[in-house]
C-alpha positions as CSV (number, residue, x, y, z in Angstrom):
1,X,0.0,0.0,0.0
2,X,3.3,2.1,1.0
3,X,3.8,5.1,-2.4
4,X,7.0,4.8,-3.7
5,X,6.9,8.8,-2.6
6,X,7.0,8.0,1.2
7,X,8.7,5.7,3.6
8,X,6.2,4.1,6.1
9,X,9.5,4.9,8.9
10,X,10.6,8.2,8.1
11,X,10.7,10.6,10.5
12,X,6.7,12.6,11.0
13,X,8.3,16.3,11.7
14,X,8.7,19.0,9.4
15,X,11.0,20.7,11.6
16,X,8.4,23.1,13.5
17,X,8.8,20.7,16.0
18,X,8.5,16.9,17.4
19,X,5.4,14.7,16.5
20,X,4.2,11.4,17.9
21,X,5.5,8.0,16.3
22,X,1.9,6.5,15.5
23,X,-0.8,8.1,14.6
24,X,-3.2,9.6,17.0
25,X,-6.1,8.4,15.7
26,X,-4.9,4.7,16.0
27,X,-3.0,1.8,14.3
28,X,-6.1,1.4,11.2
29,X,-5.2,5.2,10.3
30,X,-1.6,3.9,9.6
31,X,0.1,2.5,6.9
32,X,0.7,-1.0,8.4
33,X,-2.9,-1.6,9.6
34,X,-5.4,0.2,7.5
35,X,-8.4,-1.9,6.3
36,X,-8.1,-2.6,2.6
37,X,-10.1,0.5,1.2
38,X,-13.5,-0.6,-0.7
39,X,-12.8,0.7,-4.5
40,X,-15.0,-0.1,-7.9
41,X,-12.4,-1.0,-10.7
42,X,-12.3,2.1,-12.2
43,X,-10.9,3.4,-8.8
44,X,-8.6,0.9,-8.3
45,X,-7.1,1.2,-11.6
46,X,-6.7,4.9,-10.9
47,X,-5.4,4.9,-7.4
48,X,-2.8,1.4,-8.8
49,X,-1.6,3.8,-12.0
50,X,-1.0,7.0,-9.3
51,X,1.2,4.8,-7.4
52,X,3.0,3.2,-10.2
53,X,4.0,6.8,-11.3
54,X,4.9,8.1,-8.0
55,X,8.2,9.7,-7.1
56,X,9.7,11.6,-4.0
57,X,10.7,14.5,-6.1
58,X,6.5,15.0,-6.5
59,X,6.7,15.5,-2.9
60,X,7.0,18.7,-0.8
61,X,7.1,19.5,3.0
62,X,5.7,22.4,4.4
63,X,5.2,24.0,7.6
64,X,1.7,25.3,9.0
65,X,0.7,28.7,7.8
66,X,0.3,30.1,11.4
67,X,4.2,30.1,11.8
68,X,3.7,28.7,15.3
69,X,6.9,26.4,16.9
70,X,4.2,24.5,18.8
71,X,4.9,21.2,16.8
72,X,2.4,19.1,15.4
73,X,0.8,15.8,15.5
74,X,0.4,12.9,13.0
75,X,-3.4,12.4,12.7
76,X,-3.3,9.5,10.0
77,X,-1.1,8.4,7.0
78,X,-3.3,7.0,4.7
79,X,-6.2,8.0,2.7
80,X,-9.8,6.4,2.0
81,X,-8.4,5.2,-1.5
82,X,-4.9,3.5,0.3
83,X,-2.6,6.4,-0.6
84,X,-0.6,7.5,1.6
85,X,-1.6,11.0,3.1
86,X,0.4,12.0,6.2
87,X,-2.6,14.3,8.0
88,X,-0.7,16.4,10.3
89,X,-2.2,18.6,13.0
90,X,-0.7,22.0,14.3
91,X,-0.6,22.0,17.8
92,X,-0.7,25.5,18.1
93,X,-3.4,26.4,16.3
94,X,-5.6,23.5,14.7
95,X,-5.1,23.3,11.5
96,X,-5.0,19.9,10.1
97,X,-2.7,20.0,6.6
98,X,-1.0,17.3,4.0
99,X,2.7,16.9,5.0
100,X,4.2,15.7,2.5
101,X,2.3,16.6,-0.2
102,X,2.6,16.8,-3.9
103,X,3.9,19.8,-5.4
104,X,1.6,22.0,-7.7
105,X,2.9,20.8,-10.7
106,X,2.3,17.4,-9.8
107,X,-1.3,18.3,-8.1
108,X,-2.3,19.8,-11.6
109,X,-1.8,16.1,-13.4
110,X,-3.9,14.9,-11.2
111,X,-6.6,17.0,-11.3
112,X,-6.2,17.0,-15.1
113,X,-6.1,13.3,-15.8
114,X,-6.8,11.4,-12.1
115,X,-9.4,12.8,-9.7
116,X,-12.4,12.0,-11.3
117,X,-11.7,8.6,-12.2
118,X,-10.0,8.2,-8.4
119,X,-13.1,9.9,-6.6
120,X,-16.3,9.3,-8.1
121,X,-17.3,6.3,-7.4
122,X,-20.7,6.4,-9.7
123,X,-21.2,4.5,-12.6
124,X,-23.7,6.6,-14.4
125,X,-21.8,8.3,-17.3
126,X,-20.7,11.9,-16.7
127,X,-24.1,13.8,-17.8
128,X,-26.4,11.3,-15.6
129,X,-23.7,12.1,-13.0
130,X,-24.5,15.9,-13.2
131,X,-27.9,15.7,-12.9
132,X,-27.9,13.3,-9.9
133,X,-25.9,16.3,-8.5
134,X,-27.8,18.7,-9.4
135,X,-30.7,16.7,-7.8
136,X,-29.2,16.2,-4.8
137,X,-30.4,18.2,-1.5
138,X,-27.1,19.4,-0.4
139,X,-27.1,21.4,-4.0
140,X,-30.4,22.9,-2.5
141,X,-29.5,23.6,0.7
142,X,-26.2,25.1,-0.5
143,X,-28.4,27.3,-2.9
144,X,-30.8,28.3,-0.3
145,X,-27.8,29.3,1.8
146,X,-26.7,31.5,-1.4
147,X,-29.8,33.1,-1.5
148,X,-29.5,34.0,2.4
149,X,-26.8,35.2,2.1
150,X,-27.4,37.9,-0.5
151,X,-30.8,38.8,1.3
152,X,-29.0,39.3,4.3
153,X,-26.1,41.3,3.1
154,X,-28.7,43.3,0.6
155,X,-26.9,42.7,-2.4
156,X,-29.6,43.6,-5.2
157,X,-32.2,42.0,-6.5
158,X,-30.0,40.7,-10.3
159,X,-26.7,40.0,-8.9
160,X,-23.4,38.9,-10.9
161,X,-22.7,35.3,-9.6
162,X,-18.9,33.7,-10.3
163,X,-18.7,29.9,-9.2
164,X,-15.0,29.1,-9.5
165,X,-14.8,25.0,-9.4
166,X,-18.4,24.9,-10.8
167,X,-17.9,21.5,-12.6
168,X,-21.1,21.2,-14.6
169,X,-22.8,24.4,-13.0
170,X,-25.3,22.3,-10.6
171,X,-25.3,24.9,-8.0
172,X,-25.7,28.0,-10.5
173,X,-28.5,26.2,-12.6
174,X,-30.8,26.7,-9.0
175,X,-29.8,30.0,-8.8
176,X,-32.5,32.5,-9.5
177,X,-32.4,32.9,-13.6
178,X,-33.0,36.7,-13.0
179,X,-29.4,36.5,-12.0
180,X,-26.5,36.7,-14.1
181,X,-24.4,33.4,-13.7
182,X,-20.9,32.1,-14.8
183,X,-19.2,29.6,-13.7
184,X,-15.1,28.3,-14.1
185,X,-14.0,25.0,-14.1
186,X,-10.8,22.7,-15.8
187,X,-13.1,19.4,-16.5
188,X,-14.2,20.1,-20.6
189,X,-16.7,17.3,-20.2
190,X,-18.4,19.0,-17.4
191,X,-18.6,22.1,-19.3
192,X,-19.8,21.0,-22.2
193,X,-23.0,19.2,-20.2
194,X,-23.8,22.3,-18.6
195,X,-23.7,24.6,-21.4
196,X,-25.6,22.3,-23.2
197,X,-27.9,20.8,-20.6
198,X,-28.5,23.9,-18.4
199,X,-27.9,26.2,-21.0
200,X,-25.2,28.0,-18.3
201,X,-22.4,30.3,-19.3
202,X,-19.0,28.4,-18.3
203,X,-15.7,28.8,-19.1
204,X,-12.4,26.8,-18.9
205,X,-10.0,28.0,-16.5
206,X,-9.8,28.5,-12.4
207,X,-8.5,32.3,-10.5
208,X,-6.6,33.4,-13.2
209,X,-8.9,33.1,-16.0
210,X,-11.5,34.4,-14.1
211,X,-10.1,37.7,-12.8
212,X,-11.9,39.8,-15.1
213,X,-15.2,38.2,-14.0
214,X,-14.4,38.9,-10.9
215,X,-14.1,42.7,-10.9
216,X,-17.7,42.9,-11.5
217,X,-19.2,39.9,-9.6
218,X,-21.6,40.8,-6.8
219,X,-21.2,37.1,-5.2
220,X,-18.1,34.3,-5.7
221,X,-19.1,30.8,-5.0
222,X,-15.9,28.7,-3.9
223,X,-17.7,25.5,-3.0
224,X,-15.0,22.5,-1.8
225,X,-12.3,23.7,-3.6
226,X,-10.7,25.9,-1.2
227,X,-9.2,23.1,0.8
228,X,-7.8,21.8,-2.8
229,X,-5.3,24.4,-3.0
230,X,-2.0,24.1,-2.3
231,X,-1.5,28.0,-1.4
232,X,-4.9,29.2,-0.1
233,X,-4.1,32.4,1.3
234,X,-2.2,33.6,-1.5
235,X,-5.6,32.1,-3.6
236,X,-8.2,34.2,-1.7
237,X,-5.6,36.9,-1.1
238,X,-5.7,37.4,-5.2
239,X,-9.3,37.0,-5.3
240,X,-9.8,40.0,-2.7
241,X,-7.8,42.0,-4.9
242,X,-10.2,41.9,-7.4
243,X,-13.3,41.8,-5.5
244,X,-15.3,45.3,-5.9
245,X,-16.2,46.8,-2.5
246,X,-19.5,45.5,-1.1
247,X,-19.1,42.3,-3.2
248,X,-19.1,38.7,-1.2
249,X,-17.0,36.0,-1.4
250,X,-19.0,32.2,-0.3
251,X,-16.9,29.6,1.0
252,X,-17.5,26.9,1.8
253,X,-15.2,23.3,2.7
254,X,-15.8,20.0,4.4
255,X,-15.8,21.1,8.2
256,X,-14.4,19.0,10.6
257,X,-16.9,19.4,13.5
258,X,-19.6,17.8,11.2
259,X,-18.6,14.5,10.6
260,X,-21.2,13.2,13.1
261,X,-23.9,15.3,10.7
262,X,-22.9,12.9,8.1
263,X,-21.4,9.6,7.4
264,X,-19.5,9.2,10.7
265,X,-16.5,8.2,8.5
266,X,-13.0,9.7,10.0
267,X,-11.2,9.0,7.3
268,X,-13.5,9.7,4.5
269,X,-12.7,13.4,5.4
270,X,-8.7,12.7,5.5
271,X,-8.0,12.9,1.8
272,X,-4.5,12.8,-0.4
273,X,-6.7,15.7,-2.4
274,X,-7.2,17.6,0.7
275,X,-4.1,20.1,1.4
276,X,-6.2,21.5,4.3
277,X,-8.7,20.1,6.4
278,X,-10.5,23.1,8.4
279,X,-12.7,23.5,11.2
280,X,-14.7,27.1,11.2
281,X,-12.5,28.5,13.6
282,X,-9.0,27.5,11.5
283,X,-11.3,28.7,8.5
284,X,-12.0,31.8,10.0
285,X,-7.6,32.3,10.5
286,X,-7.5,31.3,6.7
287,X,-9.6,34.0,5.6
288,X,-8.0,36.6,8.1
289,X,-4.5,35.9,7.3
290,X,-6.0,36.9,3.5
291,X,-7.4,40.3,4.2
292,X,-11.1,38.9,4.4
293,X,-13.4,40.3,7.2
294,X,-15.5,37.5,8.4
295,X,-19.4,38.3,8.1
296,X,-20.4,35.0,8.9
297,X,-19.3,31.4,10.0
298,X,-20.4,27.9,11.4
299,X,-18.8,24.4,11.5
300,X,-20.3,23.3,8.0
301,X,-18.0,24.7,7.6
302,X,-19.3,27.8,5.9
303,X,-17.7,31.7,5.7
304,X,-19.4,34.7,4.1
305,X,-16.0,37.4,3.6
306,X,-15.9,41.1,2.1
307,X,-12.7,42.1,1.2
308,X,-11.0,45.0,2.7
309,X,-9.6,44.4,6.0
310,X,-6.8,44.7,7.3
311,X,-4.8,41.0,6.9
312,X,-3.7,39.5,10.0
313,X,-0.5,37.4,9.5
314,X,-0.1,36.9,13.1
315,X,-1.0,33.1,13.9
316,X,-3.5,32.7,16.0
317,X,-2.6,30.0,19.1
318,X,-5.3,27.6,20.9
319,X,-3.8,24.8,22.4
320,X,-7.3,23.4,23.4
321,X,-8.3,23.0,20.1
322,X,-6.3,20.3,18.4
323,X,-7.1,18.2,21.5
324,X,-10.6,18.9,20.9
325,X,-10.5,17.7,17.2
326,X,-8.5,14.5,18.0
327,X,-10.7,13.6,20.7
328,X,-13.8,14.7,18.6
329,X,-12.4,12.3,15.8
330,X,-11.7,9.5,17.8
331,X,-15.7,9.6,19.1
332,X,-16.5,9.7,15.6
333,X,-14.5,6.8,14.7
334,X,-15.7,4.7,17.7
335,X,-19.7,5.5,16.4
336,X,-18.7,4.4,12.8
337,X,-17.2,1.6,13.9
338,X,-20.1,0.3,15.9
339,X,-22.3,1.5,13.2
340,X,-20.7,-0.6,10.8
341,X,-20.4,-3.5,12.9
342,X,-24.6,-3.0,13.4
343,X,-25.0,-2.9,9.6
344,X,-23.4,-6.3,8.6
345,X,-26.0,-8.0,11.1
346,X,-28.4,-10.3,8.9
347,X,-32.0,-9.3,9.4
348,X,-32.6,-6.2,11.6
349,X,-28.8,-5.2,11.1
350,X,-29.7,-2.0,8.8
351,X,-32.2,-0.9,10.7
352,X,-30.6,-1.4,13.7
353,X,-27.6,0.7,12.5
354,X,-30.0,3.5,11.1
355,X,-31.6,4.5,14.2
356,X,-28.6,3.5,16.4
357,X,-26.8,6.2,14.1
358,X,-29.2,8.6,14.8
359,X,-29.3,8.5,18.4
360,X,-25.8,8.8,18.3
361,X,-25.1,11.4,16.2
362,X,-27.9,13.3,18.3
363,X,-26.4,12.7,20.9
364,X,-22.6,14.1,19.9
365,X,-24.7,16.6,18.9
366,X,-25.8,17.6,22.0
367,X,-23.2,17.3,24.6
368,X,-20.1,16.2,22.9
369,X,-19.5,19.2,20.7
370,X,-20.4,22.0,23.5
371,X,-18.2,20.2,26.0
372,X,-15.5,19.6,23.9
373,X,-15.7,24.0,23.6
């Protein structure tokens, strides 16, 4: 399972300071003892050919953006897909980031050539795909939170909407059609269904291309591609730039403190395509660090920015918090575990695991995340 890039005993320190041996989330979040992952062919292909062609000079190390010499911790070192992704977390201010990684370059090939075929694990071809998306009620509830948003920060009644990672333009095709819409995205397939399927104005290309769209957007949508960047502050710091006054910027990224909200899976959310892996309040330091003032934010983990303010490169320490996320994982793990355990029980086993999964998620719900404050 090991990638030719890593060594399952090299040292897990990139020199802000000293890290545990094992990770802390336990022995099946390391290479050794991780369950086989569960891959259809297509993925397996994908993830066998990535680390056929894998070398250490693809690799980087970097330290956390908050510049803080409180050393870090090694959360896991493998992936849901069996590559290896060392998940480190700062100890001095939370943020959980990919140490090693891949460099840019190497990060562009795969997005290019790999990630689709190594993350979607439907068989419907790529225009049924869309629409399933596009059908789905997180697209609505991200939409309705759009729409919120623009009420509550009375930006007019026709606004200019920019979607940078907008794949086949799911979330802009629920988007009011009084508005005006365009979205930017490198997949040519995707584009083509949703100019031709939703009828949506979208163009090839990411920040860059989209810079002159920008200076006259009334809203950008960054929808889970934030935490795919292997520079995010110098990302949002460039889209800030070209923000006009009054204008918001949506972002939005998997948020740690939701797992239990979801699939209960730890390690679904520790992912080789995930530089970053935020919680609201390391989100919150992200967008700070960029010149962003904060409007809004929540564990989804959501933030509603206007450009403008001052940037704060000053990294933000609090200790508790990486304690608080491991322990938070760890609970999660525990339920997912059990969960699945309930599930593979003939008979009642599903609906034993449904409602046991309820209660429990309820219930970290309810006490686990306030005390854990």
């Amino acid at each position: 399972m090991t990638s030719p890039g890593w060594s399952s005993s090299c040292a897990v320190s990139d020199g802000a300071g000293t890290t545990t041996q094992g990770p802390a989330l336990g022995s099946a979040f390391g290479l050794a003892g991780a369950p086989p992952p569960s891959l259809t062919p297509t993925q397996s292909s994908a993830r066998d050919a990535i680390l056929r062609g894998d070398r250490p000079e693809h690799y980087e190390t970097i330290a956390c953006p908050c510049g803080s010499a409180a050393g870090d911790q090694l959360l896991a070192e493998v992936d849901r897909h069996g590559l290896s992704a060392r998940n480190m977390i700062c100890l001095g201010c939370g943020l959980i980031r990919l140490t090693p990684r891949w460099r840019e370059q190497r990060y562009r090939d795969f997005y290019q050539s790999e990630y689709r075929a190594l993350y979607n694990r439907s068989v419907l071809p790529k225009r049924s795909y869309a629409e399933e998306v596009a059908a789905n009620p997180a697209t609505a509830d991200r939409v309705s939170w759009i729409e919120r948003e623009a009420r509550r920060n009375r930006i007019g009644p026709s606004p200019r909407v920019v979607e940078i990672g907008a794949g086949a333009g799911w979330n802009l095709a629920h988007l009011p059609s009084a508005w005006s819409r365009v979205g930017y995205d490198v997949d040519k397939e995707f584009l083509d269904i949703g100019r031709a399927s939703l009828g949506l104005d979208l163009q090839y290309g990411f920040v860059d291309e989209a810079l002159a769209d920008l200076a006259t957007a009334d809203l950008v949508l960054l929808s889970h591609v934030v935490e795919h960047f292997s520079d995010p502050g110098a990302v949002l710091e460039k889209i800030g730039e070209h923000l006009p006054p009054g204008a918001l910027l949506l972002i939005e990224v998997p948020g740690v403190f939701r797992i239990h909200r979801t699939n209960l899976d730890v390690r679904s959310y520790l992912q080789n395509a995930h530089t970053f892996t935020y919680c609201a309040a390391t989100l919150q330091d992200l967008c700070r660090r960029a010149g962003l003032e904060v409007l809004s934010l929540d564990e989804t983990a959501r933030a509603v920015c206007r450009t403008g303010a001052q940037a704060q490169r000053n990294g933000v320490v609090r200790k508790e918090l990486p304690e608080r996320i491991i322990r938070y994982l760890r609970l999660c793990d525990r339920g997912y575990r059990r969960y699945t355990r309930l599930y593979g029980i003939p008979g009642i086993g599903r609906a034993a695991a449904f409602l046991w999964r309820r209660y429990f998620s309820a219930a970290v719900g309810r006490t686990s995340i306030s005390s854990l404050r």
